[in-house]
C-alpha positions in Angstrom: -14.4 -25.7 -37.6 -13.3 -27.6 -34.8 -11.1 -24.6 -33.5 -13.9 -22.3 -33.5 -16.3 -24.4 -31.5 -13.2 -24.9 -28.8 -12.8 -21.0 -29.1 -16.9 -20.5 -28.5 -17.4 -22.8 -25.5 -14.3 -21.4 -23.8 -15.6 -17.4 -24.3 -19.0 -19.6 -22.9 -16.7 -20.6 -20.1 -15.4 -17.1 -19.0 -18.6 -15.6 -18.7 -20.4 -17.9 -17.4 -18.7 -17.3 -14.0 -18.7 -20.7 -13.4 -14.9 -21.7 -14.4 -12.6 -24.6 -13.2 -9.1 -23.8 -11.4 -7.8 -25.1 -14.9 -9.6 -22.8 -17.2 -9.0 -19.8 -14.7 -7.0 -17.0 -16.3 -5.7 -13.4 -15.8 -6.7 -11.7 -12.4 -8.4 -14.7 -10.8 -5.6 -17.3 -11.2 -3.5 -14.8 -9.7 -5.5 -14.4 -7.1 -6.2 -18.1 -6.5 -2.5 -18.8 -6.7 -1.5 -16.5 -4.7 -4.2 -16.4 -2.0 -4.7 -12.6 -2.3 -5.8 -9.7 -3.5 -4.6 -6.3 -3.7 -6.7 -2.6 -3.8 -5.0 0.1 -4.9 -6.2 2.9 -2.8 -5.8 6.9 -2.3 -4.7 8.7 0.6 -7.1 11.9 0.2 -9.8 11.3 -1.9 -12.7 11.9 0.3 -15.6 10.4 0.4 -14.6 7.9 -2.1 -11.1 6.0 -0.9 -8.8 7.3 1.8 -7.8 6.9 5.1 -9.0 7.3 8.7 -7.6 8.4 12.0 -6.3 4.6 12.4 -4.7 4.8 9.1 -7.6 2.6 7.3 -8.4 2.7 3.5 -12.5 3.7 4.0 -14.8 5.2 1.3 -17.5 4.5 -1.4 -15.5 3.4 -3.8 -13.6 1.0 -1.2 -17.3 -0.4 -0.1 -17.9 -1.0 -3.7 -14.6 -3.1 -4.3 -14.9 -5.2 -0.8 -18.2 -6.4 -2.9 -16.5 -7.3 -5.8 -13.4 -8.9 -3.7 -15.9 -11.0 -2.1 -17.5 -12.0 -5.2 -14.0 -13.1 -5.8 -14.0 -15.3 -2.9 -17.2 -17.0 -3.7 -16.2 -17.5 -7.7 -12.9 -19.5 -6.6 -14.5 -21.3 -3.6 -11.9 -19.8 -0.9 -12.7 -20.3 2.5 -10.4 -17.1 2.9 -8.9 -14.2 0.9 -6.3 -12.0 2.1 -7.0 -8.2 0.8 -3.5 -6.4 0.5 -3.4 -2.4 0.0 -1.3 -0.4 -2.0 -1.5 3.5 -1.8 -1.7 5.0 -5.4 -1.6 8.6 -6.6 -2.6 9.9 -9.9 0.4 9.3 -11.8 1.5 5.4 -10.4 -2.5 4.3 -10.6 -2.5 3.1 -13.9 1.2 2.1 -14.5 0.5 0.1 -10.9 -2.4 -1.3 -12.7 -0.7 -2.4 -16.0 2.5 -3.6 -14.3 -0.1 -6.2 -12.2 1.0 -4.6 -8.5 -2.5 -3.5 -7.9 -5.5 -5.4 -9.2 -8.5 -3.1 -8.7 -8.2 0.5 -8.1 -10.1 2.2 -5.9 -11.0 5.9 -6.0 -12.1 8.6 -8.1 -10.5 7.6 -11.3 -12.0 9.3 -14.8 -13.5 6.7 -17.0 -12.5 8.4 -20.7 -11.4 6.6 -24.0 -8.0 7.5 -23.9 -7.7 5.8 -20.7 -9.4 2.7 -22.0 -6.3 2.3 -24.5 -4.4 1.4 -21.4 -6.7 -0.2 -18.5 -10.5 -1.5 -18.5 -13.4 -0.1 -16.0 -16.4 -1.6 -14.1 -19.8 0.1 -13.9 -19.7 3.7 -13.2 -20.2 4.7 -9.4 -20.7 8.5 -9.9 -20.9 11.3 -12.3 -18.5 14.6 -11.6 -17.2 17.2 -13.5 -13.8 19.4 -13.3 -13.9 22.6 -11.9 -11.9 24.8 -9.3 -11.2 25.2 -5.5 -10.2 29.2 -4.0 -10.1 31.0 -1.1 -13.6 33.1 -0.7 -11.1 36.1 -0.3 -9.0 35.6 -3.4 -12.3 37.2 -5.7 -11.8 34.6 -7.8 -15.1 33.0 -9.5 -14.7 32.0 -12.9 -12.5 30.5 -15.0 -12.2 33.7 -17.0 -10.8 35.3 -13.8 -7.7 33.0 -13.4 -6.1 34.5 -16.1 -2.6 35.3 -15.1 -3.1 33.4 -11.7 -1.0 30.5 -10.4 -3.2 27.5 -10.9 -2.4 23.8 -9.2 -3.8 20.3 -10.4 -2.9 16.4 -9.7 -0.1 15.4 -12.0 -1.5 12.5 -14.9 -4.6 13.5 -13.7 -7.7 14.2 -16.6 -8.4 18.0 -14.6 -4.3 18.8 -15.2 -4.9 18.3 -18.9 -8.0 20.1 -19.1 -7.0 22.9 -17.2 -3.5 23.3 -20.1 -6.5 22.6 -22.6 -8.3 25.6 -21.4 -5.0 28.1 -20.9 -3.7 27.4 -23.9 -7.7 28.0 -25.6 -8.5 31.6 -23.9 -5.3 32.9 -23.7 -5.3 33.0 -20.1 -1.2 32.7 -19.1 -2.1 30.6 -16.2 1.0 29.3 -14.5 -0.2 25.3 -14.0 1.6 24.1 -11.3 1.8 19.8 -11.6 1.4 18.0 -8.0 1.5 14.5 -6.8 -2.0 14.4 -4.4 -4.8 16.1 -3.8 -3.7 17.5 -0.1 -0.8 19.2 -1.5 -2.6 20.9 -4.1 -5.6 22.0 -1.5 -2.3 23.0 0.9 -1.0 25.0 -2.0 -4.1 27.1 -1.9 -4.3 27.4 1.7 -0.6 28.9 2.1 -1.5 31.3 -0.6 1.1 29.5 -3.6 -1.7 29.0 -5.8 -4.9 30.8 -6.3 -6.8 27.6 -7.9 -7.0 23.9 -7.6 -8.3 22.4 -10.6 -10.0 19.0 -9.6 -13.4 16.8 -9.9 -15.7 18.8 -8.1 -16.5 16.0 -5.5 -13.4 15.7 -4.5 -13.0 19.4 -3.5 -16.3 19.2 -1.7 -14.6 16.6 0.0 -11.3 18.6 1.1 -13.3 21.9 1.7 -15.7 19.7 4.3 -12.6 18.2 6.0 -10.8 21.5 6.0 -10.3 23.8 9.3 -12.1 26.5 8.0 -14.9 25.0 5.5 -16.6 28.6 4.9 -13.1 30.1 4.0 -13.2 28.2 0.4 -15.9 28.1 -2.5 -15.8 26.0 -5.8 -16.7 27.9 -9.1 -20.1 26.9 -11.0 -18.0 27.2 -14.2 -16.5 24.0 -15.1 -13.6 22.4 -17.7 -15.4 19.3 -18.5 -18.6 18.1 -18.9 -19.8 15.2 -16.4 -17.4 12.6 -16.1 -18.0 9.0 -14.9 -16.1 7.3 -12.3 -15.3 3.9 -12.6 -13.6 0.9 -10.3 -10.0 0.8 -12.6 -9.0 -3.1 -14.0 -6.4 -4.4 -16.1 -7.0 -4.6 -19.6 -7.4 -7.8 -20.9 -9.2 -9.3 -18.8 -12.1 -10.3 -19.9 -13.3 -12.8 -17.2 -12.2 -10.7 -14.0 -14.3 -7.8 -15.6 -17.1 -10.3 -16.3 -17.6 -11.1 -12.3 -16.9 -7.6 -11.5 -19.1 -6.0 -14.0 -22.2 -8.3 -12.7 -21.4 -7.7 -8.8 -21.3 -3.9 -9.4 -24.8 -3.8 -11.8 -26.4 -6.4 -9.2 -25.3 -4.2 -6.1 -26.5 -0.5 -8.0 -29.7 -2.0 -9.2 -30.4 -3.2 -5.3 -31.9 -0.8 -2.3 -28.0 -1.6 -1.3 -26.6 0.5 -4.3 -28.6 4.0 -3.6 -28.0 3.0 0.6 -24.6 3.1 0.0 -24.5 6.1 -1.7 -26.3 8.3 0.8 -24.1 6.6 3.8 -21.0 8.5 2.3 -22.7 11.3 0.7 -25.8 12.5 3.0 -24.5 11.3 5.9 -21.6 11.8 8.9 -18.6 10.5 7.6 -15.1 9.3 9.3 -13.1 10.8 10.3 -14.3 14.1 11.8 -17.8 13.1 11.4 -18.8 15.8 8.3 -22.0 15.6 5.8 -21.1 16.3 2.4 -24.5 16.9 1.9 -24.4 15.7 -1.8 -27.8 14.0 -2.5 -28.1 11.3 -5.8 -28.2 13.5 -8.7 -31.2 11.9 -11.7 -28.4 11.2 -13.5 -26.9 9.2 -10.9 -30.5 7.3 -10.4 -30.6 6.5 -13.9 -26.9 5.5 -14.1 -27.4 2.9 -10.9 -30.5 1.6 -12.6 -29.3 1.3 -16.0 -25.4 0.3 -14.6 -23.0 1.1 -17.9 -19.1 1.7 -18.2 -19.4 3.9 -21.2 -16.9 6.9 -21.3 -18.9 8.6 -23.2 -20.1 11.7 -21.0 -23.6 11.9 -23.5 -24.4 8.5 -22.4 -25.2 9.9 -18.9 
């Protein structure tokens, strides 16, 4: 009996968010040991984590995790916190996570349930699904027209699999060419060594608004998935470090802040080159910041 009251007022403890140095575990007694944390961040994933002309991680999803690395800072009482970054790509994100180099990841990452056997998520940020990314001049517009083509996708990535899920399905004898980052793959298309890039269709608005010839590229209304929610990427586990996270993120999508965030990196100029994605909040998206969830279920949204 005795064990199972000890065992009830310490999960008390953890969420309470109120925790001493001595009952601090995971994540945070890292953090407070070490006197730092450290964002995994991508290199091309426009508008949600990459870098600027000064080599800066910027973006949505970096906005979002400065909030919950200063909730951090507040929960241990630090008068300081040193934020560390670690560039990730689609295949080292998760190992990077699980291996404890990275503590939150910070991008465009696919919140699904075979992920969730490996890492844990925050509230989702945004709602995408996969499609593809081709030259206007190719004449390529649905998926049903790749058939035979050369198609390219993020290696580890949830579009990769989909795309493989979708060659093997309709018989289309796709070649699907593995890559390690988004640029490549948009490069790949550019030069003319693939036809399609398979990817969350936010991110290729991204590289298409970036690119030097915006009007030259169109992504198809046919999609692989259906929509997918993003999520800030934790280590699983941790139930406390989730806790604080999980209440910064609702707190921050239920305020005027969460929706003003969203249209500073979506409806507005953005850094670098100072392009509008022109990607207003979706009624999904509404209800999803005022009902904040981390389901990876895409019929919860």
């Amino acid at each position: 009996m005795r064990q199972k009251l000890f065992a009830a007022l310490t999960c008390a403890a953890l969420f309470s968010g109120h925790a001493s140095a001595e009952e601090l575990i995971g994540t945070l007694a890292k953090v407070k040991e070490l006197g730092y944390i450290t964002i995994g961040h991508r290199e091309a994933s426009v508008p949600f984590s990459y870098v600027d002309d000064r080599q800066k991680p910027v973006g949505f999803a970096m906005d979002i995790c400065n909030k919950i690395v200063e909730a951090v800072k507040r929960e241990l009482k630090l008068d300081k916190l040193e934020v560390r970054y670690q560039l990730v790509t689609s295949p080292s994100r998760i190992p990077l996570m699980a291996n404890g180099t990275i503590d939150l990841e910070c991008g465009n990452t696919t919140n699904n349930a075979e992920r969730q056997q490996q890492v844990w998520y925050t509230n989702t940020h945004f709602l995408t699904a996969s499609r593809f990314l081709a030259r206007v001049d190719s004449n390529v517009r649905l998926i049903a027209d790749l058939k035979g083509k050369t198609v390219v996708a993020p290696a580890g990535s949830t579009n990769i699999k989909q795309a493989l899920e979708f060659n093997t399905r309709l018989n289309l004898g796709m070649t699907v060419v593995p890559v390690q980052d988004q640029g490549e793959a948009f490069l790949m298309v550019e030069t003319g060594r693939a036809v399609a890039f398979v990817q969350d269709d936010i991110v290729l608005a991204g590289l298409i608004a970036i690119s030097k010839d915006p009007k030259a590229y169109m992504i198809s209304e046919d999609a692989f998935s259906k929509p997918e929610p993003y999520g800030i990427m934790l280590r699983k586990g941790d139930v406390a470090f989730k806790a604080l996270a999980d209440a910064t993120t609702s707190a921050l999508y239920k305020s005027p802040e969460g929706p003003a965030l969203y249209a500073k990196w979506f409806t507005q100029a953005i850094p670098p080159k100072g392009v509008n994605l022109n990607i207003p909040m979706s009624a999904a998206m509404k209800r999803t910041f005022e009902t904040p969830t981390d389901s990876p279920d895409p019929a919860a949204y």
